[in-house]
MDAnalysis code that builds the backbone (N, CA, C; Angstrom):
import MDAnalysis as mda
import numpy as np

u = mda.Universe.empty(306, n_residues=102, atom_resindex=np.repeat(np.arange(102), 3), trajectory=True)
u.add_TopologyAttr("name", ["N", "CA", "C"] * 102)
u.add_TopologyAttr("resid", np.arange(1, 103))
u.add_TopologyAttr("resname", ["UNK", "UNK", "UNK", "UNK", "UNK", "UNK", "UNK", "UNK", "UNK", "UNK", "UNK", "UNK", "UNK", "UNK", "UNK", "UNK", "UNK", "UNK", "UNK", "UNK", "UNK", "UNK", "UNK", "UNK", "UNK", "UNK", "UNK", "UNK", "UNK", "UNK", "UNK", "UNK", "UNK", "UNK", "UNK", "UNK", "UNK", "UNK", "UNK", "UNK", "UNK", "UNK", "UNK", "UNK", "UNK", "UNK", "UNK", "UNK", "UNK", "UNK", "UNK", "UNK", "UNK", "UNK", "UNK", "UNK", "UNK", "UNK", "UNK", "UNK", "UNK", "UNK", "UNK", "UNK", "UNK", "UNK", "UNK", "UNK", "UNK", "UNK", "UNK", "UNK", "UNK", "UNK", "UNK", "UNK", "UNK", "UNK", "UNK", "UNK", "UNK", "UNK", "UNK", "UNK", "UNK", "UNK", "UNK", "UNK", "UNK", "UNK", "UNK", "UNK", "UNK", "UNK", "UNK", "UNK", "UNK", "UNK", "UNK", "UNK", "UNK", "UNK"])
u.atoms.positions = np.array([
    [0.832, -1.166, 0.000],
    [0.000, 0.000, 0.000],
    [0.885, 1.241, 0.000],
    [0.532, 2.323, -1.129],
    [1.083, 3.126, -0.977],
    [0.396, 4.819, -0.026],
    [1.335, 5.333, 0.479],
    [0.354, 6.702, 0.650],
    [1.452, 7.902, 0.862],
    [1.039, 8.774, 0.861],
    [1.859, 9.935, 0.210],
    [1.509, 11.492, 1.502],
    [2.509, 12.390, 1.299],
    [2.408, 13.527, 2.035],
    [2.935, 14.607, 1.341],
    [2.074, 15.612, 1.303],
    [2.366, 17.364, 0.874],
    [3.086, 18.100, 2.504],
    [4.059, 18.627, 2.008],
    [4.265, 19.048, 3.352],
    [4.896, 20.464, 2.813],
    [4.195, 21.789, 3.320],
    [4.225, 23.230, 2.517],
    [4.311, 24.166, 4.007],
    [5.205, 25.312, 3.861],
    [4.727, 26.208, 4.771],
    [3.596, 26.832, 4.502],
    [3.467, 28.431, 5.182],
    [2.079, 28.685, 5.017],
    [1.755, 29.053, 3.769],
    [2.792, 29.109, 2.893],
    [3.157, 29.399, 1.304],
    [3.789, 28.113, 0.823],
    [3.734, 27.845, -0.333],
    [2.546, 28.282, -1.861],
    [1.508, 27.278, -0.976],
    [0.456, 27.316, -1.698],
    [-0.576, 26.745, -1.628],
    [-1.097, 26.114, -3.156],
    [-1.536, 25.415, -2.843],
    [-1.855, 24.194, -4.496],
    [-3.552, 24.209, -5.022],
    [-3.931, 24.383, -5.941],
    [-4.462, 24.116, -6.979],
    [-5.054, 22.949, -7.254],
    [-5.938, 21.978, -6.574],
    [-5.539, 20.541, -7.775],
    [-7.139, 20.149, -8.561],
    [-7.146, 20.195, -9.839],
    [-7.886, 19.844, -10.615],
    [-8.741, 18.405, -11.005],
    [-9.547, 18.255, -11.389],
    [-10.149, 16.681, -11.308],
    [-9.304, 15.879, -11.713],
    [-8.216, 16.206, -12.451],
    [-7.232, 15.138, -13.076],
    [-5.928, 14.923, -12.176],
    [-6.143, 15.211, -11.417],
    [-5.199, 15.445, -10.151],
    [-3.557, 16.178, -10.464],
    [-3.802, 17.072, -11.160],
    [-2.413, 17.872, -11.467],
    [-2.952, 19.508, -10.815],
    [-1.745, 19.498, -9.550],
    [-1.964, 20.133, -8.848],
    [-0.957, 22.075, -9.693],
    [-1.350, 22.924, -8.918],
    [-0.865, 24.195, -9.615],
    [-0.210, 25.250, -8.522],
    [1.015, 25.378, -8.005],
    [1.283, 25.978, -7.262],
    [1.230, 27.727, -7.375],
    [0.871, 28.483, -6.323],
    [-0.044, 29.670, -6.317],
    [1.271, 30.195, -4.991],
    [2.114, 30.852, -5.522],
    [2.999, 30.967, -4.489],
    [4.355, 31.083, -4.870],
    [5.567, 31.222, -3.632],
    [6.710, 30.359, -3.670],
    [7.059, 29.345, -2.663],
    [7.903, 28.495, -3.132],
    [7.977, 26.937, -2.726],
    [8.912, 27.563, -0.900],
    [9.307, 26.906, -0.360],
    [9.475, 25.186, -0.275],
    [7.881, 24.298, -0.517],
    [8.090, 23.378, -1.358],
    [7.137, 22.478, -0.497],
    [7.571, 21.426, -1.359],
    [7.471, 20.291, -0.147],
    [8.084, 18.617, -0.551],
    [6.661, 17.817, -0.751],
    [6.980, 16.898, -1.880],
    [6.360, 15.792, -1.772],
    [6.724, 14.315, -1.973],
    [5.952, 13.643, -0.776],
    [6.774, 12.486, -0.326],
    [5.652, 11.073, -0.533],
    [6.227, 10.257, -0.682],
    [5.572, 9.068, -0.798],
    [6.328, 7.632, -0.832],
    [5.661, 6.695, 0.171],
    [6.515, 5.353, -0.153],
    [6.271, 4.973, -1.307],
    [7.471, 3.669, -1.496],
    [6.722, 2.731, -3.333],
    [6.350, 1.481, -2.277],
    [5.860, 0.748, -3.236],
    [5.343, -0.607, -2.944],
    [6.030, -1.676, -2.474],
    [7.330, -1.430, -2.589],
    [8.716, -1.773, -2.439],
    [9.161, -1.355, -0.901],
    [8.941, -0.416, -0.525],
    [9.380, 0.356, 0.412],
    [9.235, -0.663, 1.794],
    [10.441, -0.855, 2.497],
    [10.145, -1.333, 4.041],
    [10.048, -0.386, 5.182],
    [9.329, -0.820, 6.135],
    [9.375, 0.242, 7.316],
    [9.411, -0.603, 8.618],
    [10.313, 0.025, 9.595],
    [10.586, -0.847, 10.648],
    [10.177, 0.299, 11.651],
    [9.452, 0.138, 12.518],
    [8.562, 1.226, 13.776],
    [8.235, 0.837, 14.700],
    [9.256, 0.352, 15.904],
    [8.770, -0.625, 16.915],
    [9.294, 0.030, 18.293],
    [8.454, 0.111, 19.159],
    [9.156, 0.739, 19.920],
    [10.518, -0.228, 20.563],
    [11.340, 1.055, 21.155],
    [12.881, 0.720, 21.430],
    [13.992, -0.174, 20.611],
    [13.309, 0.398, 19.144],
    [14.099, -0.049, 18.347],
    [14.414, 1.080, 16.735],
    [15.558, 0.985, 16.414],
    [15.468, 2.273, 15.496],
    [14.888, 2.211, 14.326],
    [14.131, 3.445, 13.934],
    [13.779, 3.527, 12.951],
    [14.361, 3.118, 11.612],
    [13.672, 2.225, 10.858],
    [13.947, 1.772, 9.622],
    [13.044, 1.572, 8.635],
    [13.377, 2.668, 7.462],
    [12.221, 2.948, 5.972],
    [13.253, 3.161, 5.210],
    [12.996, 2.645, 3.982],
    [13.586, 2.663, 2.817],
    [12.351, 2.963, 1.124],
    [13.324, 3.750, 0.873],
    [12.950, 3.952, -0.657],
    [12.171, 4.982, -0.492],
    [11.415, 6.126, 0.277],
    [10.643, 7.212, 0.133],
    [10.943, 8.280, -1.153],
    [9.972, 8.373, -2.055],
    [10.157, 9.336, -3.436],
    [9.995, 10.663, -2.894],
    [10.919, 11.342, -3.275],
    [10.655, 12.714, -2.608],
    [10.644, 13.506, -3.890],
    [9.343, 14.766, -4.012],
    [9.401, 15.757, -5.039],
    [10.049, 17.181, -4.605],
    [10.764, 17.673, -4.953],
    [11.050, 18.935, -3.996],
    [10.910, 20.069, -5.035],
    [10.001, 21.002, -4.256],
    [10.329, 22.664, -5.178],
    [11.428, 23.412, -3.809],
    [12.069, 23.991, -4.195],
    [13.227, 24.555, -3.526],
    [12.433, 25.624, -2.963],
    [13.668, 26.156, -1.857],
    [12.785, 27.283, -0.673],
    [13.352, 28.319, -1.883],
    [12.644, 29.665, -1.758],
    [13.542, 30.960, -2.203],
    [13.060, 30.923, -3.412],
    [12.264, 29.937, -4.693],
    [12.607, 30.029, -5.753],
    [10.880, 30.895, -6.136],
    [10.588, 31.492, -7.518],
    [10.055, 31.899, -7.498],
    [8.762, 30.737, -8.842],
    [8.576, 29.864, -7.726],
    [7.443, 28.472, -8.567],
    [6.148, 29.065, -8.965],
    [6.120, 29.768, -8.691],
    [4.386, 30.326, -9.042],
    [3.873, 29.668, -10.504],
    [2.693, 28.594, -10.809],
    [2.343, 28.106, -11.529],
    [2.990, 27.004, -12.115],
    [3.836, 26.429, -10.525],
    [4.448, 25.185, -11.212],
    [3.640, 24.062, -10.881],
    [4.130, 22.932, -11.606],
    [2.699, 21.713, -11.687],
    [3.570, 20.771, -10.917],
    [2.340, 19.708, -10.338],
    [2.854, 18.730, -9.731],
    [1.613, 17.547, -10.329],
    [1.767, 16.311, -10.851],
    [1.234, 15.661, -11.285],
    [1.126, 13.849, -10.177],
    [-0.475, 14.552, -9.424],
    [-0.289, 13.405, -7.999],
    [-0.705, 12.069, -8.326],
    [-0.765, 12.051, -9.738],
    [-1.090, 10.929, -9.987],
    [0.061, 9.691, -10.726],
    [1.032, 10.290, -11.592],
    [1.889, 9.887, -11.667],
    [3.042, 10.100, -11.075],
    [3.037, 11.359, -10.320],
    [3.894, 11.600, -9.210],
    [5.111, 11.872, -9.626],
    [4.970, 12.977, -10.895],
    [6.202, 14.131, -11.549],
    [5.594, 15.476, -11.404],
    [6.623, 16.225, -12.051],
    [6.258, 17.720, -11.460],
    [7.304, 18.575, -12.420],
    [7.422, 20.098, -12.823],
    [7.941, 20.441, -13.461],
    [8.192, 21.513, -12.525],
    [9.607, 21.876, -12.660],
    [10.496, 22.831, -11.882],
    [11.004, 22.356, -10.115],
    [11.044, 21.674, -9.811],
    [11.575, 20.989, -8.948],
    [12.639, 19.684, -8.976],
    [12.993, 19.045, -8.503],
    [13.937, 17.685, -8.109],
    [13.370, 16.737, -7.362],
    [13.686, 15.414, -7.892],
    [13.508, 14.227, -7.395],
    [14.917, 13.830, -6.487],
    [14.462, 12.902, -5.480],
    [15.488, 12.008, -4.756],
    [14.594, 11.018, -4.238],
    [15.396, 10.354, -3.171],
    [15.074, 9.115, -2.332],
    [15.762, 9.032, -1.102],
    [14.777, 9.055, 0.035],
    [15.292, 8.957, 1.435],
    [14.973, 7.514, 2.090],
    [16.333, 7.557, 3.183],
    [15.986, 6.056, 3.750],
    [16.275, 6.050, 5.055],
    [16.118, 5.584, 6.045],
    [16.339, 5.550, 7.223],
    [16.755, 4.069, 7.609],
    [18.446, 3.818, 7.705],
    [18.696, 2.460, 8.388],
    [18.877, 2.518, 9.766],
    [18.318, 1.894, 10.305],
    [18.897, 1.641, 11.624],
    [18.996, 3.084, 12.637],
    [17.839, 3.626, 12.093],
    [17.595, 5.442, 12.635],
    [18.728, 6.804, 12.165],
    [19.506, 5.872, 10.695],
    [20.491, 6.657, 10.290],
    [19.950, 7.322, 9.241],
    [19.397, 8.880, 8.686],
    [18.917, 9.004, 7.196],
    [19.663, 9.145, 6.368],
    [19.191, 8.566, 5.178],
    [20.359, 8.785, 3.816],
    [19.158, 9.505, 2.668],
    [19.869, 10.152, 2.178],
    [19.367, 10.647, 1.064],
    [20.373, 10.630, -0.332],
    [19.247, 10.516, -1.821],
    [20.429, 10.263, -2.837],
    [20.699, 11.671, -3.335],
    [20.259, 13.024, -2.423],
    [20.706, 13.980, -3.046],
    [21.881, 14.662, -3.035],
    [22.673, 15.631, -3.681],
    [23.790, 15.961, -4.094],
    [23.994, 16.410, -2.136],
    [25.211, 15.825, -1.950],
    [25.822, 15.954, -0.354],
    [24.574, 15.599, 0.345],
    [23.812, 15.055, 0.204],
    [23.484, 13.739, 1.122],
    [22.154, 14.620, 1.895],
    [21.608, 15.837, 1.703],
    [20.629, 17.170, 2.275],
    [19.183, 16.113, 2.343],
    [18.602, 15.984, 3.453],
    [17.196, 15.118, 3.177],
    [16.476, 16.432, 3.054],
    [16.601, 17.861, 3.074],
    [15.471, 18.638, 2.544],
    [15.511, 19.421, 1.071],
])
């Protein structure tokens, strides 16, 4: 099962249309995150956190996105970056350039 998270300050704010392609009204940060089907998660208490494979969409803080798209159904987007975060053993890794999970 997959399920997914928008996570935005109080700016931009989104748009999303019956076809689920959302329209940012603003400037960014705002991430979007979602496991794959693939993805493991380990959440037990007194034991460390462990998830792998989370898709992350990112529009950058500072930039000026106004009317950029995010497509929640296939889960691309234009003017932002993709990566992948993981958490072994309560350690995070990310595949982005110097290793930044935001």
């Amino acid at each position: 099962m997959c399920s997914a998270s928008v996570s935005a300050r109080t700016r931009p704010c989104w748009w999303v249309d019956d076809n689920g392609i959302g329209t940012m009204v603003g400037k960014g940060p705002a991430l979007f995150v979602r496991n794959q089907p693939q993805s493991k998660l380990t959440c037990e208490p007194h034991s460390p956190l462990t998830f792998t494979e989370l898709s992350v969409f990112k529009f950058a803080d500072g930039l000026s996105n106004h009317g950029a798209k995010f497509d929640f159904k296939s889960w691309t987007g234009s003017g932002g970056s993709t990566y992948t975060l993981s958490a072994v053993n309560g350690v995070l890794n990310s595949t982005q350039p110097g290793g930044s999970i935001y």
